[in-house]
C-alpha positions as CSV (number, residue, x, y, z in Angstrom):
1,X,-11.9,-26.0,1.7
2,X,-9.7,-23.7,4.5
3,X,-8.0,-20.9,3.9
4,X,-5.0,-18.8,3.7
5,X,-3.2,-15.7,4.0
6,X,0.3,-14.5,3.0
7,X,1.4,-11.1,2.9
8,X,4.5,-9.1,2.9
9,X,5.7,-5.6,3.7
10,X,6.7,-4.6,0.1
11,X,10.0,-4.2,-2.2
12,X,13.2,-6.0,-0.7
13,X,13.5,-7.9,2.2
14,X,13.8,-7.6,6.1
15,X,17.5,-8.7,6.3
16,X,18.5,-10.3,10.2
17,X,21.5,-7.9,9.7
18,X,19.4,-5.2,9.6
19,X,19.5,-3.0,13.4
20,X,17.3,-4.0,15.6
21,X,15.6,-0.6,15.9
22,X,14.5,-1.4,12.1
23,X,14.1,-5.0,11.9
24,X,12.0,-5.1,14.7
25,X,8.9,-2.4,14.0
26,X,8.7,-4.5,10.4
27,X,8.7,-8.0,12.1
28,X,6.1,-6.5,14.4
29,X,4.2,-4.9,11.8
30,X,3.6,-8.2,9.7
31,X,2.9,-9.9,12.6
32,X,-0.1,-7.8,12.8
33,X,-1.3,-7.6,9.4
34,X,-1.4,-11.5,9.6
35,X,-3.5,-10.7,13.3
36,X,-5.7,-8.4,11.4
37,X,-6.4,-10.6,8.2
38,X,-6.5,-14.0,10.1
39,X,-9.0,-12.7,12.6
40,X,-11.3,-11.6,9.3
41,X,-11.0,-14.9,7.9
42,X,-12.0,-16.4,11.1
43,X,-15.4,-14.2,11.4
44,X,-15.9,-15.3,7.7
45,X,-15.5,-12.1,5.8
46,X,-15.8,-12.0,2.7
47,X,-11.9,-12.9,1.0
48,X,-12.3,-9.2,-1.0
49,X,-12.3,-7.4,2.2
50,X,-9.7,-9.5,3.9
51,X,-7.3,-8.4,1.3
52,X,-8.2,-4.7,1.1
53,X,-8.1,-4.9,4.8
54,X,-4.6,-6.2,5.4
55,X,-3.9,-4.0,2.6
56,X,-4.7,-1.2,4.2
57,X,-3.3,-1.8,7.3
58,X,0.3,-2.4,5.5
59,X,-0.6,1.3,4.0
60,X,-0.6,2.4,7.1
61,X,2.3,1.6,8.8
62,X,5.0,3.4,7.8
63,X,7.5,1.1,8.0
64,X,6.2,-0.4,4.4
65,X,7.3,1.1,1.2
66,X,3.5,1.4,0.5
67,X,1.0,4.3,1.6
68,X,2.6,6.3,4.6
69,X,6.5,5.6,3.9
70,X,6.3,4.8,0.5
71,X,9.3,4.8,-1.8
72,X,10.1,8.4,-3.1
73,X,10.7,9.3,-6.6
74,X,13.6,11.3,-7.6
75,X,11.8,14.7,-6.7
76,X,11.5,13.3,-3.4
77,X,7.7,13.2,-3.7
78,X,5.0,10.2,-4.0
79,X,3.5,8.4,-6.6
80,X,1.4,5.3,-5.1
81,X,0.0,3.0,-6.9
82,X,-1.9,-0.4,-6.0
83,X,-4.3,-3.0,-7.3
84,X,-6.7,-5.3,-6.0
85,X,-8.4,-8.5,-7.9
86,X,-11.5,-10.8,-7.4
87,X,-10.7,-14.1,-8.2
88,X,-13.4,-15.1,-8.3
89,X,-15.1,-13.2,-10.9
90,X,-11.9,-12.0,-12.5
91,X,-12.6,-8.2,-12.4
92,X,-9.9,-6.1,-11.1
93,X,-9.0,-2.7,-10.4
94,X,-5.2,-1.0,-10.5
95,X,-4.4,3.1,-9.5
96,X,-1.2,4.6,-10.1
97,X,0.5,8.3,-9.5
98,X,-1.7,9.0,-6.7
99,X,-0.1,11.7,-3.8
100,X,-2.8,12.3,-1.7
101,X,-4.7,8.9,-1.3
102,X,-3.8,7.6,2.3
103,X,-5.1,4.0,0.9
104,X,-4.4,3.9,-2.8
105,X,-5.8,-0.1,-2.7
106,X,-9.4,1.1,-1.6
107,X,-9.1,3.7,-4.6
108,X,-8.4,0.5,-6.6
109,X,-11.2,-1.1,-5.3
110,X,-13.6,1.3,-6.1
111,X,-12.3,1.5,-9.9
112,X,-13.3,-2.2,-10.3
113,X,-16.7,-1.9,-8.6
114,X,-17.8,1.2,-9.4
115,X,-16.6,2.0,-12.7
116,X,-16.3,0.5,-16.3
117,X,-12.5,0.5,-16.2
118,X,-9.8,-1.2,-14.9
119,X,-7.3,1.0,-14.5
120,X,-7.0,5.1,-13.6
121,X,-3.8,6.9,-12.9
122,X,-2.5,10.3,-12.1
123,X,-5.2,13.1,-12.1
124,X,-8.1,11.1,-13.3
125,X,-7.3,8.7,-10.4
126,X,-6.6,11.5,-7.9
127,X,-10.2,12.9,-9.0
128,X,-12.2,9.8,-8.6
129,X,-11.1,9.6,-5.2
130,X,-12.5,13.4,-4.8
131,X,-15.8,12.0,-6.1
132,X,-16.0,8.9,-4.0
133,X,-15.1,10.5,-0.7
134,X,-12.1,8.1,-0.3
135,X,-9.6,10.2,2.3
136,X,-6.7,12.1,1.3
137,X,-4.5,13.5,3.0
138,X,-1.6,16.6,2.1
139,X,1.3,14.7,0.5
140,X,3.5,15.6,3.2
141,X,1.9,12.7,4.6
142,X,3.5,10.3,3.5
143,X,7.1,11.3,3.7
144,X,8.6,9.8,6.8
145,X,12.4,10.1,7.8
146,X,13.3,6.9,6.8
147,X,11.8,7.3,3.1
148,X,13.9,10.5,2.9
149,X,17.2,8.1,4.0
150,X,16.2,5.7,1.7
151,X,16.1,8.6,-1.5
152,X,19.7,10.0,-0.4
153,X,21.1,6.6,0.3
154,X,20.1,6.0,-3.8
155,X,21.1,9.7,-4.8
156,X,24.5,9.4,-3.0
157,X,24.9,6.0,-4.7
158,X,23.8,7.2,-7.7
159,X,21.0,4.5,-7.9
160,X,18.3,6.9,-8.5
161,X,16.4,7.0,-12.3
């Protein structure tokens, strides 16, 4: 059997009307998360850590509403969350509130691995990644300018909940 890979850069949608100056980094950015993850499956890594991988690169790239430009909350501060799942075995792992992990899916990772849980959120999450080693990184982070547009945008449309 082959293989594929799909992937997308988060909540919403990268509409043509959208300016160039913003359209294009995103187009750009999924183009290379499909490099990244294609050339994995291509040197025959294992499917687990062709997802985490393009995962993490999404994370990464702040032009996603995950990891480094995620969506803020109302406070204008970050609560990530992700989850990860083998399908083949059926065991998963999900995090949630975290504000310091620069990739929340490797967090989630780890949960279904190295734990007897499936899910931790908020502090317990937050200290898990302490004892793991995972990086952090100050909150501040992950605020870029355009996250802080996005949270006015809703606040002046009275959007936000």
């Amino acid at each position: 059997m082959g293989w594929a890979i799909a992937l997308h850069g988060g909540a919403g949608d990268i509409p043509h009307s959208l300016a160039p100056d913003r359209r294009l980094p995103r187009e750009a950015g999924l183009r290379h998360c499909l490099g990244v993850g294609i050339a994995a499956l291509k040197a025959h890594k294992h499917p687990l850590d062709v997802v985490e991988l393009v995962v993490r690169e999404l994370e990464n790239y702040p032009h996603f509403n995950a990891g480094k430009g995620s969506v803020l909350t109302s406070s204008g501060t970050v609560e990530m969350e992700a989850s990860i799942m083998d399908g083949k075995s059926k065991k998963c792992g999900a995090v949630s509130g975290l504000s310091t992990v620069v990739n929340a899916v490797s967090l989630a990772r780890l949960v279904m691995e190295k734990t007897p849980h499936i899910y931790l959120g908020f502090h317990g999450a937050e200290a898990f990644a302490r004892e793991q080693g995972v990086e952090t990184a100050d909150p501040s982070y992950f605020i870029t300018p355009e996250n802080i547009e996005r949270l006015k945008q809703a606040q002046d449309a009275n959007r936000v909940q």
